[in-house]
N, C-alpha and C positions, 0 to 999 in steps of 0.2 A: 456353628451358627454365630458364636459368639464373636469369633475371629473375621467371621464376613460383616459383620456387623460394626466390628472394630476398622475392618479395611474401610467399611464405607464412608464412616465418620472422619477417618484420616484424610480420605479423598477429599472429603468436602473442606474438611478445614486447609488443605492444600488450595483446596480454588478458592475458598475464602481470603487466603493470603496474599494469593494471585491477585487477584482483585484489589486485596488492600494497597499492595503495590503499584498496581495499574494507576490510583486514584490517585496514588501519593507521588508519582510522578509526573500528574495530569497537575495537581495543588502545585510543585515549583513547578513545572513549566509556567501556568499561570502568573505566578507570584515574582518570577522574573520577566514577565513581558510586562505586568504592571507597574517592576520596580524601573525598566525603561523607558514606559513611557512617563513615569514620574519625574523621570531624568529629565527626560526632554522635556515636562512641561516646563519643570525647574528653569533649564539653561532658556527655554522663549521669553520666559517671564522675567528672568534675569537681564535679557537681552532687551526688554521692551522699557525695562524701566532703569537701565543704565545708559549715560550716567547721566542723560539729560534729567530725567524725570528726579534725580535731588538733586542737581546743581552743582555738581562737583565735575568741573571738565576732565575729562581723561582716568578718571580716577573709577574702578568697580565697585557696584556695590556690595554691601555683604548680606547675606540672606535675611538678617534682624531686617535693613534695611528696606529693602524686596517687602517683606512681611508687614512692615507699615503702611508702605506706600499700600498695598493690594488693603491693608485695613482700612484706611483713609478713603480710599477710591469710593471703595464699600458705604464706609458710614456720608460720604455724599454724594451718592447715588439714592442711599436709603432717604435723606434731607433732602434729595430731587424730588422722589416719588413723592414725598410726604407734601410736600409745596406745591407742588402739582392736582394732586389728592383737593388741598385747602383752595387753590384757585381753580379748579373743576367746581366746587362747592360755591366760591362766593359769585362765578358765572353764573350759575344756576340760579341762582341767587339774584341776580341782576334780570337774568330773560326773566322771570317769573313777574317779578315787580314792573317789567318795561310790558310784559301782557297787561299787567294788571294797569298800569296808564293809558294802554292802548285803547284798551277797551272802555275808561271810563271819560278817555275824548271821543269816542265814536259817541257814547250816551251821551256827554255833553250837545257834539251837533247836533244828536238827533231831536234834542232839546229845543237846541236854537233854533233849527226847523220847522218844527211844532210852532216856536213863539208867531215865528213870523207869520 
């Protein structure tokens, strides 16, 4: 009994290992389609922001390079939103006060109306 008992435990830890193999070639396959399309985002973004985008004709840039520009893009993007943000605000700001004129010339006519 002890011996079947032993067989069984070997078995499973055979399929357990099985398995662990199965996942661990499931992990690089993954980690290689990842590290290609990392490639490729690399070489688009490399290609979008040479060499016009720093001013240097003819010349490639180097990844530090790349790395700023997509920084820079960033931080005035975030200074668009943020400007945008503050004139959404001072609009609102302006219809509010243009009701509130609005409405304190209709009570004026209706004033002048009255007098008459």
């Amino acid at each position: 009994q002890a011996e079947e008992e032993l067989k069984e435990a070997c078995a499973r830890q055979a399929l357990q290992l099985q398995e662990m193999g199965r996942r661990e070639r499931l992990l690089r396959a993954g980690a290689g389609r990842a590290k290609e399309q990392l490639k490729s985002f690399k070489t688009q973004v490399m290609q979008v922001c040479s060499p016009a985008a720093a001013g240097i004709a003819g010349k490639a840039l180097t990844e530090q390079q790349v790395i700023e520009k997509v920084r820079q893009i960033s931080e005035e993007n975030q200074q668009s939103h943020e400007r945008e943000k503050c004139l959404q605000e001072e609009l609102s700001s302006r219809l509010l006060k243009e009701r509130e004129v609005s409405a304190n010339v209709e009570v004026l006519k209706k004033s002048l109306c009255e007098l008459q």
